[in-house]
Each structure stands twice: as structure tokens, then as C-alpha cells.
N, C-alpha and C positions, 0 to 999 in steps of 0.2 A: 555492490548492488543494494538496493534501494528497493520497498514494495511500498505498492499503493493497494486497499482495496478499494475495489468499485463496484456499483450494481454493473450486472451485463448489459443492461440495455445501455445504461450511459458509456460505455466503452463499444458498443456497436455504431454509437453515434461518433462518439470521440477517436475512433480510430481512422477514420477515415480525414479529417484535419492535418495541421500542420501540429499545433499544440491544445493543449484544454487544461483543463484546473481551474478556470475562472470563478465555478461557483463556490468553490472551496474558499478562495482564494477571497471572493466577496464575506462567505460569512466567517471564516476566521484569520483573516490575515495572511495565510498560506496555506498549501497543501501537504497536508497530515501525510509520512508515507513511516515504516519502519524499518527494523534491520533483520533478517532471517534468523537470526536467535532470539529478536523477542517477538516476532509472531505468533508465538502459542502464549502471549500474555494479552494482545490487541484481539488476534480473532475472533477469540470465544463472545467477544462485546455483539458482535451481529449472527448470533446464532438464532435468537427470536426475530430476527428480519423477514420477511416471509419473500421477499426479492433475491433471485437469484446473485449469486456473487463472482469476479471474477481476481487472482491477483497482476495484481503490474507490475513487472519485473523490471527495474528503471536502473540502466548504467549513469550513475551520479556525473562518470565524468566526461561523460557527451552531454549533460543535462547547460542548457544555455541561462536557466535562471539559479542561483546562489540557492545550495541547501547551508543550512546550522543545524548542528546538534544540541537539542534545547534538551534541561533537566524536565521531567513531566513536575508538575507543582504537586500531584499527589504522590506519587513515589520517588522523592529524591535520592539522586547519586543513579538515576536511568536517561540513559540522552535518546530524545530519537528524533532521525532528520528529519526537517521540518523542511521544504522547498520555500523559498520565497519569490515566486514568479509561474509561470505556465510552465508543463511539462511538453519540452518538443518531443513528437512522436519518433524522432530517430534518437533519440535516448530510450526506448523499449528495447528490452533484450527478450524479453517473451511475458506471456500472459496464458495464466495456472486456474484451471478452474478451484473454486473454491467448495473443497473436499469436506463433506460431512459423513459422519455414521449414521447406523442404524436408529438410534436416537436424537440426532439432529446436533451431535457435537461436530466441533472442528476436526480435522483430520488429518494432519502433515502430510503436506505432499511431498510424494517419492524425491523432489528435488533438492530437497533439502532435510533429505533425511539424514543427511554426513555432519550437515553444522546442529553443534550441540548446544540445546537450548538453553537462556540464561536470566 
């Protein structure tokens, strides 16, 4: 499994499609998604967003466009999947609100509270 975050509104639109990433997809080449153990390294990034968030829970191997595991250029020896094409909607395996505290930090959701962070 595979996560995308997204704002919710763009997934209120995007779900109902066949696939979407496109605007990703125009401004960097593919759609940015990560792996459940480094989530608590990505997420804290949209914590000053003032837009609701949602995650996307993406089974890589129903996904119809090519993910790669690219090293980030600022942290090397971290891969994380990169899609290279639109995300079909029947490659969602579910969609996680994105869990903040009382302070407006990130907040692991129950789902993935088994895999250990890395």
C-alpha cells in the first residue's frame, strides 16, 4: 500500500472519476504518494495548511500507471513511490482523514498504528 495526501475537496471531486493526478502530474512529473512508515516524515509538511486533508490509501498493484521508488535528493538512502501516470480509482483501498491534535500536529491514525515508523 501506497498513500497520497490530498485536500478533501479535491478527492470529493476526484472520487467520483475514473482516475485523477493530473495536476500533480502537470506540475511535477508524477504523483508524489509514500509508504506507511514514513508518513510521520511527509505529513508534519501540511500541518500549516489551513485546508482540510484527506489520506489515499492506494493498492500499488491494481494501480494501471508505473509507480518507482526514487531516493528524495534531500535525504538519500529514502525511496518513496513516485506514480508515473493517473491514479485509477479502483486501485483505492480506503481514504483516512487526516488526523491532527490539539495543537494542530499530525496524528497517526489508528491504521497504521502496527507498522513502525522509519
Amino acid at each position: 500500500m501506497i498513500i497520497h495526501c490530498m485536500k478533501k475537496r479535491s478527492w470529493e471531486e476526484a472520487k467520483n472519476q475514473d482516475s485523477w493526478g493530473q495536476n500533480d502530474i502537470d506540475r511535477y512529473g508524477f504523483v508524489h504518494c509514500s509508504t506507511a512508515e514514513y508518513l510521520w516524515r511527509v505529513l508534519p509538511g501540511f500541518e500549516d495548511d489551513p485546508d482540510e486533508r484527506v489520506l489515499i490509501c492506494i493498492d500499488e498493484n491494481k494501480l494501471l500507471s508505473e509507480v518507482k521508488y526514487e531516493d528524495h535528493e534531500d535525504y538519500p538512502g529514502r525511496y518513496y513511490p513516485h506514480v508515473y501516470g493517473l491514479i485509477n480509482n479502483d486501485s483505492v483501498l480506503m481514504v483516512l482523514d487526516y488526523l491532527i491534535d490539539k495543537e494542530g500536529h499530525y496524528r497517526k491514525n489508528p491504521e497504521f498504528c502496527d507498522i513502525p515508523d522509519e
